[in-house]
N, C-alpha and C positions, 0 to 999 in steps of 0.2 A: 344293170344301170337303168334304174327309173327316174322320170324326171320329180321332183319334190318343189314344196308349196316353199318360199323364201321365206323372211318376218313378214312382209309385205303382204305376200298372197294369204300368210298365215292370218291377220288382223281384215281380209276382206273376206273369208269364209268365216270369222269370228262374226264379222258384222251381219255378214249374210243368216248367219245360226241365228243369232239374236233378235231380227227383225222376223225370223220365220217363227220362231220361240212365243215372243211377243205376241204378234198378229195371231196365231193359234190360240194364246191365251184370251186376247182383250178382243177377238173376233173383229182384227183390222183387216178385210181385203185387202187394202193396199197395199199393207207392210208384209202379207201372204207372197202377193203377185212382186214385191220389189226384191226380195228376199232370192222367189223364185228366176227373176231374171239374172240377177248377181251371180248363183251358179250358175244358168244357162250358160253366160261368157266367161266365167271361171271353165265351167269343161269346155266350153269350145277352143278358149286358149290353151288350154291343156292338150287336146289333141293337132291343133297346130303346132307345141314346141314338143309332143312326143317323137316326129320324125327325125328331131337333131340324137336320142337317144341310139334311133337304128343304124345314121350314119355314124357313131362312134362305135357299135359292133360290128357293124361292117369293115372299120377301121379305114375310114376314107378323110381322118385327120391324121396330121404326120406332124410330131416334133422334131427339130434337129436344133442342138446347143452345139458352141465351138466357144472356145478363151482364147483370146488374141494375144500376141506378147506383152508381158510386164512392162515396167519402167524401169527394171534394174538392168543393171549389166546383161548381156548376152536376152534379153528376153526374159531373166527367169523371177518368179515373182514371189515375195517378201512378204514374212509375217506383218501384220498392221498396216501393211500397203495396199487400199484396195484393187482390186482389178475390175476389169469387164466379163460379164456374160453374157452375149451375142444367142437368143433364141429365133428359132426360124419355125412360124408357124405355118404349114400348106393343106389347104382344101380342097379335096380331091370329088364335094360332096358335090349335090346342085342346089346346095339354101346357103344364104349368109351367116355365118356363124359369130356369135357374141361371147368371147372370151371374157368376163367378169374379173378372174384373178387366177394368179400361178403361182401356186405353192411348191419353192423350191425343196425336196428332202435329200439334204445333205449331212456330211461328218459336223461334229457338234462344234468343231471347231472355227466352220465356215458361219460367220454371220449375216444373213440373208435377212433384209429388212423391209427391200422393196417386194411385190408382186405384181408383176406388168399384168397389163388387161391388154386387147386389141382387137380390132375386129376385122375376120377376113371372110373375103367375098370369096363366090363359089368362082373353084379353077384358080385359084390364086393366093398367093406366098404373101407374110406377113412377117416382117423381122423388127423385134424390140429389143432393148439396152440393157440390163440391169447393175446393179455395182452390188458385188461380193466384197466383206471383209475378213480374211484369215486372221485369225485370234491367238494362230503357232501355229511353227513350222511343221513340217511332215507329208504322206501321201496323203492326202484329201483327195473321198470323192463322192460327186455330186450323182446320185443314184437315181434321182427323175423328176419327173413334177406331178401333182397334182391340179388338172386344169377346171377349173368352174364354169362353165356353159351357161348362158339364161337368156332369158326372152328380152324384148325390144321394154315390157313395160314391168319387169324385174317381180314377175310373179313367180316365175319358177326357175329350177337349175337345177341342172344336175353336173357330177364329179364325176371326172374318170381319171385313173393313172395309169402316166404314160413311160414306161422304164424305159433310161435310156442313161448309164452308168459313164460316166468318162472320172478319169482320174485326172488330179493335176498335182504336182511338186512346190511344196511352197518352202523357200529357201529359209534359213535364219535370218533374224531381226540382223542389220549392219552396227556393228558396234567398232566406234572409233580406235585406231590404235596406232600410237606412230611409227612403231620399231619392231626392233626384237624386244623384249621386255626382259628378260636374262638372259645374259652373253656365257656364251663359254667361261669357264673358268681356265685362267692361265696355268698351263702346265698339263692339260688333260689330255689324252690319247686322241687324237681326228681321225676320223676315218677317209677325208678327200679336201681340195684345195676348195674354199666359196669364197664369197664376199667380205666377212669378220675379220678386223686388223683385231689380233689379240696377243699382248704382251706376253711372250715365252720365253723361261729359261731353255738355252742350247745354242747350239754353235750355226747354227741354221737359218734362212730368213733376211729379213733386209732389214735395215740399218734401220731403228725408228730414232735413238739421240744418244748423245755424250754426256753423262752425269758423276758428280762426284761421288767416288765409292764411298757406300755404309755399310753399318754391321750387318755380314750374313753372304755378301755379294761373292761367289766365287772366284776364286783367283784365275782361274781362266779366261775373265770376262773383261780383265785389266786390258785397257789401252793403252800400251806403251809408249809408243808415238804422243798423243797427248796427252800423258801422264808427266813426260819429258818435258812438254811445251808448257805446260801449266804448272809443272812444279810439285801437283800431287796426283794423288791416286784419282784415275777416272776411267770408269766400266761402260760398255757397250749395252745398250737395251734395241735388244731384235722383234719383229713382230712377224708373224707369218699369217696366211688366209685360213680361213677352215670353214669349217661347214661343222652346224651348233645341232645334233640331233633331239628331239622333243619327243615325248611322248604325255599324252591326257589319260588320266586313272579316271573314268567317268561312272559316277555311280546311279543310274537309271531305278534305284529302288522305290518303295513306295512313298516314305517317307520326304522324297524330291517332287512325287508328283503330287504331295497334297498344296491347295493353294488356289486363288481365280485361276479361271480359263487362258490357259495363254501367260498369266502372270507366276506360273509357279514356280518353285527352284528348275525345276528339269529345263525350263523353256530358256530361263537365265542361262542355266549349264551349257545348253546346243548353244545358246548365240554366244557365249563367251567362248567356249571351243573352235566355232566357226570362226571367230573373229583373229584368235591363238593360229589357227591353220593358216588363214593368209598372211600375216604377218611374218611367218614363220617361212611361209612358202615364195613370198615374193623377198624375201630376205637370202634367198636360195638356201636357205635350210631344210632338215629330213625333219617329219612330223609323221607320229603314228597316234594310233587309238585304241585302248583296251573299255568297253564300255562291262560293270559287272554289275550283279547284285548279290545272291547268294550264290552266283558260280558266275562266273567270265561272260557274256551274252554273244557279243561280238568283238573281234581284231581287226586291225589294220596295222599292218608290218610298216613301219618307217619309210617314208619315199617324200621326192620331191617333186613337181612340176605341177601344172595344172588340172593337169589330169587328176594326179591323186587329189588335189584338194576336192576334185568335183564326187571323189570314191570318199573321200571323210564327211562331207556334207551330206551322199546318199546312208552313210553310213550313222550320221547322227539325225536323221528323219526315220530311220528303220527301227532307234531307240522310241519310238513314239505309237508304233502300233505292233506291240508284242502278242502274241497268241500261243508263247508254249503253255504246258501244260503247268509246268513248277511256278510260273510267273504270272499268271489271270489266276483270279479267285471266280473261277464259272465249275460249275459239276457237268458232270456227263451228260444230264437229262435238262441241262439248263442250256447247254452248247447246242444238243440237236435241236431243241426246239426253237433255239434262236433262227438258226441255221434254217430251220423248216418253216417257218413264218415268214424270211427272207425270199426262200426259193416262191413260196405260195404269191405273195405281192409282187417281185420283179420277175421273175419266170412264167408263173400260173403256174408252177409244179404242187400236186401235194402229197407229200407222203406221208398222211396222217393213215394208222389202220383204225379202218370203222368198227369192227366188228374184232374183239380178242381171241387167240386160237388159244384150243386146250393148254391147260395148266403143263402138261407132260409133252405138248408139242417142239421137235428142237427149234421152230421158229424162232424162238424166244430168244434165242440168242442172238439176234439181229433187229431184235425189239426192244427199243427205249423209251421207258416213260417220262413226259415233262414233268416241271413244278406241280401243272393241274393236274394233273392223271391223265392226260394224254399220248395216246400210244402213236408212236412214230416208228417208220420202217430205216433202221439206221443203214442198212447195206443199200437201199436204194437210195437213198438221201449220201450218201460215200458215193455211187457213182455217179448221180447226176452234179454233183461238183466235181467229179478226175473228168467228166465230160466237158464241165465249164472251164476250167483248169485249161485246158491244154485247149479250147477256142482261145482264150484269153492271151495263150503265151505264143499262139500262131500256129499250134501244128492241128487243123482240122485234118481228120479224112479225109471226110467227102471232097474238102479243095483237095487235096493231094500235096499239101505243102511239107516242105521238109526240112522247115526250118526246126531247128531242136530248141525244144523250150528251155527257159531256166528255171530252175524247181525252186520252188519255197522252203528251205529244210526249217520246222520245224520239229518242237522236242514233245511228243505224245505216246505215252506207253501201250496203246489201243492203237491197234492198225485201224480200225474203223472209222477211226475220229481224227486220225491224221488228215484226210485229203477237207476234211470240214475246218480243220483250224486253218489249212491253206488257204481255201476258199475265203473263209473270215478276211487275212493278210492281204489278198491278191484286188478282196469286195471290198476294203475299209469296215468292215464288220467292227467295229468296238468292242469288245473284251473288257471285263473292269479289272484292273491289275491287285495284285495279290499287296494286302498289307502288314501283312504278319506274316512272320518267318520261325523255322525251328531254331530253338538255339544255338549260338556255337556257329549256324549258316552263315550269316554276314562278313565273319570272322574270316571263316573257309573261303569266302568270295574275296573276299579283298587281299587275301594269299595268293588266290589262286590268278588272281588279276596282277599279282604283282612281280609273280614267277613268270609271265608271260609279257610283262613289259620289260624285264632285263633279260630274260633269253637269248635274243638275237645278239647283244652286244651292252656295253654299256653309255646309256643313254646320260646327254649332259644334263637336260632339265627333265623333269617330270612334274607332272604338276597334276595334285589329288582334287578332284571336284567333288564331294562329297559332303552329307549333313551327318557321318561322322556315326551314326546310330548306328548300334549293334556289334561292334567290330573289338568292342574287349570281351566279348561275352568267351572267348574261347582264346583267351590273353596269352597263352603259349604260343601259339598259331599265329596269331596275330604281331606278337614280338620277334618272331623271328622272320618274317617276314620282313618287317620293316627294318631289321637289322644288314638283310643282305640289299635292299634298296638302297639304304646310306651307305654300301659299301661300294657298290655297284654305279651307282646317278652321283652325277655332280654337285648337282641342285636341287633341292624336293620341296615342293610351294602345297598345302594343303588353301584351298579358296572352300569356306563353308557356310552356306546361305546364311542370311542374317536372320531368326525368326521374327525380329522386329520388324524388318523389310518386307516381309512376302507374307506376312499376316493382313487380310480386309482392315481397313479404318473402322474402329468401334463409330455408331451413330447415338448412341444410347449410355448413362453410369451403367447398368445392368452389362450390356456389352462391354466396356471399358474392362471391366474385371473378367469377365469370360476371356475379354483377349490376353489378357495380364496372364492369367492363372494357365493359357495356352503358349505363352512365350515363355512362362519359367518351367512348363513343363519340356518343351523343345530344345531348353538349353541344358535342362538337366539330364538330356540324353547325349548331348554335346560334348557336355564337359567330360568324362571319363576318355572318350575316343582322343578328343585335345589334349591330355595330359598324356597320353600314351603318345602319341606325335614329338609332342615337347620333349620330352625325356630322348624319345631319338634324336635328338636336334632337325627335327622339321619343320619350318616356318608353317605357323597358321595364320590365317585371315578368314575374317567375317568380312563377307561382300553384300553389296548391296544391287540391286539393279542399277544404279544411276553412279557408282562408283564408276572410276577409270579404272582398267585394266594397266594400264603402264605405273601405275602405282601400287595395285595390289600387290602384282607379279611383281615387279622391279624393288619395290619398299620392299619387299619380305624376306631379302636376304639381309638386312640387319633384323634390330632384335624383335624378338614374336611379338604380335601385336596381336588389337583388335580391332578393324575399322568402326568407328563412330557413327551412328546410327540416327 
């Protein structure tokens, strides 16, 4: 850490060049001797604000951040809803120190606009405000600052950064819903007593009214007594309680995630899910979760209360920072090196090797090259993450604590590079997820996502999130699948992002047709998977972000539509 000349300092040693430039050539003393005093108090200022350098390696500046509770329910804080970051700067030094500016570096998702400055006196704590905006839900974390130092008369400064990682949970966007949005269907098997008056044939149940029989009504259902009173035929209509089980077919592929920040199908997906769960759940209904792409990713088994909604919520934030192996489009030499660039700026670790061991040495097998040709020691770089690892999930050594951590299971065919993609998952490490798939995969995923949602029993609603891509490509698979769904579910609602909706606004004619020729190519990937749905009789819907949810869901049990755009 050296301190460096600002624009400022820079254009006063320009000036000073030139006036010495100058005066050499046109033989001005003056402009010799003014020249030469310009540097004299350039270096003397220079060695005055070099002692702020030595107290930043000595480490006599201390950051500490904390996020205070949201505005939402329970504290917990919400995509698009800013929050606070409360920074606490202390000087431990004996000079005044001049904080210029603080570059927050966090997940891409957190939008960080301000950069507090402050100034703190020596032996003394300085606390400033700033306002974060999350862009979508998910683990965000804010991995440290970079702080800018400078003198009293803005000649020099210097940069140091200060790691210092906290995570935070940002909930999904609140999206309006009045009800349940599909009710049991009358007649279907319950599994316990809820809330839902719903019209059933049986001998069972309480009295809901007296109505005159029509074609179809069972003869056991006749009121005789008021059949007598009134002269004709009049049947009993019973209702009993039940409890409506749900389950979301969520599809987390790549094609969800393309789109603005924050504005893509996936982000839609989690907050309409999120929105489907409480609904569902303060209805006293069971609500589960299968999230897939080209294999199942994550489940959640059917349940009710608050708790589980808070296990569906962590569950559709965990859709948002994947790290296996079949799922990111990163290589092996692209991973450690990420990984090792990371450890070198928030650790000081480096596992780069300087110097390459013979061609025949078995080193090698614990040596991974980067993109650039950069040799990285991958077994030391695996251990100093299983070391960070397990600080992070509380069971240190050294303390002697023995609480058992909870592991990251990740899906990596390299034991080596296991404990690195944790580390990625554990750090917010970004990953760029995989957009292409083998053929036939998609197919296999949304089977295999579908044998997993009627497993346990058979579910009233289900309801498919998906943009529908890929899923005939292996159409035997794919048909039969969807075959034992309608045999199985009550209700099957497919909700399919609009590509009109979650495409950017053209600003430009040029743009206008790029966007065109980008929404009939996204529908041309739609349409095959929608006619395979149809032909089953599964309601489809094109949703939009600003649609109602009580209408998609609830409309879609008449005839297939497409919402209007």
């Amino acid at each position: 850490m050296i301190p460096r000349l600002t624009a400022r300092g820079k254009l006063l040693l320009g000036t000073a060049l030139m006036f010495l430039i100058v005066g050499a050539l046109h033989g001005a003393p003056p402009l010799v001797s003014l020249a030469g005093a310009i540097l004299t108090v350039l270096l003397a200022l220079y060695l005055a604000f070099y002692p702020t350098a030595i107290l930043l390696r000595r480490k006599k500046i201390e950051l500490s951040w904390w996020v205070p509770p949201g505005d939402q329910p329970g504290g917990a804080l919400a995509a698009d809803r800013p929050f606070l970051l409360h920074l606490a700067f202390r000087n431990h030094g004996s000079r005044k120190l001049r904080i210029l500016s603080t570059n927050i570096l966090a997940a891409s998702t957190l939008s960080i606009e301000e950069r507090p400055s402050a100034t703190v006196k020596r032996g003394q704590q300085v606390e400033v405000v700033t306002t974060i905006k999350p862009l979508a839900a998910g683990h965000q974390v804010l991995h440290g600052a970079a702080l800018r130092f400078g003198d009293a008369l803005g000649l020099f400064d210097i940069e140091a950064f200060f790691p210092n990682p906290i995570a935070v949970k940002v909930f999904p966007r609140t999206i309006a819903l009045r009800g349940a949005a599909v009710r049991k269907a009358a007649g279907a098997v319950h599994e316990q007593v809820g809330l839902h008056h719903v019209r059933r044939r049986g001998l069972s149940g309480e009295l809901r009214e007296l109505r005159e029989h029509s074609h179809g009504d069972p003869f056991k259902f006749i009121a005789w007594k008021a059949t007598a009173k009134r002269g004709q035929l009049m049947v009993r209509d019973l209702e009993n309680e039940i409890v409506t089980s749900h389950v979301v077919l969520l599809d987390v592929g790549g094609g969800m995630r393309s789109g603005l920040l924050g504005r893509a199908p996936i982000d839609w997906a989690c907050d309409s899910t999120a929105a489907l769960a409480k609904s569902a759940i303060g209805n006293g209904d069971r609500i589960g979760l299968v999230a897939y792409d080209t294999r199942p990713f994550l489940e959640l088994k059917g349940d009710s209360g608050h708790h589980h909604y808070l296990q569906v919520i962590d569950r559709l934030l965990d859709t948002r920072s994947i790290v296996d192996e079949d799922l990111t489009d990163v290589t092996a030499g692209e991973l450690v090196a990420l990984v090792a660039r990371y450890l070198a700026h928030q650790e000081a670790i480096d596992v780069r090797i300087k110097l390459a061991p013979p061609l025949d040495d078995p080193r090698w097998s614990a040596i991974q090259a980067g993109p650039d040709g950069q040799l990285y020691d991958v077994a030391a770089t695996g251990r100093m993450c299983r070391r960070l690892i397990e600080i992070m999930l509380g069971r240190d050594d050294k303390k002697g604590s023995k609480k058992a951590p909870q592991r990251v299971n990740v899906v990596e065919s390299d034991p080596q590079l296991a404990p690195l993609r944790q580390f990625c998952r554990l750090r917010g490490i970004e990953l760029p997820y995989r957009t292409t798939w083998e053929h036939g995969r998609r197919s296999n995923g949304l089977a295999m996502a579908i044998e997993r949602a009627v497993a346990a029993g058979r579910p009233d609603v289900v309801v498919i999130v998906s943009d529908l891509a890929g899923i005939v490509e292996d159409e035997a698979r794919a048909t039969k699948a969807l075959a034992r769904l309608r045999r199985s579910a009550g209700t099957v609602v497919a909700l399919v992002p609009s590509p009109v909706a979650f495409l950017a606004a053209a600003a430009t004619p040029h743009g206008k047709r790029v966007r065109d020729l980008m929404v009939r190519d996204q529908r041309t990937n739609i349409t095959p998977g929608r006619k395979l749905l149809i032909r089953h009789g599964i309601s489809v819907v094109e949703a939009a972000p600003g649609d109602s949810l009580d209408r998609l869901i609830g409309g879609a049990r008449g005839p297939i539509r497409s919402v209007a755009i």
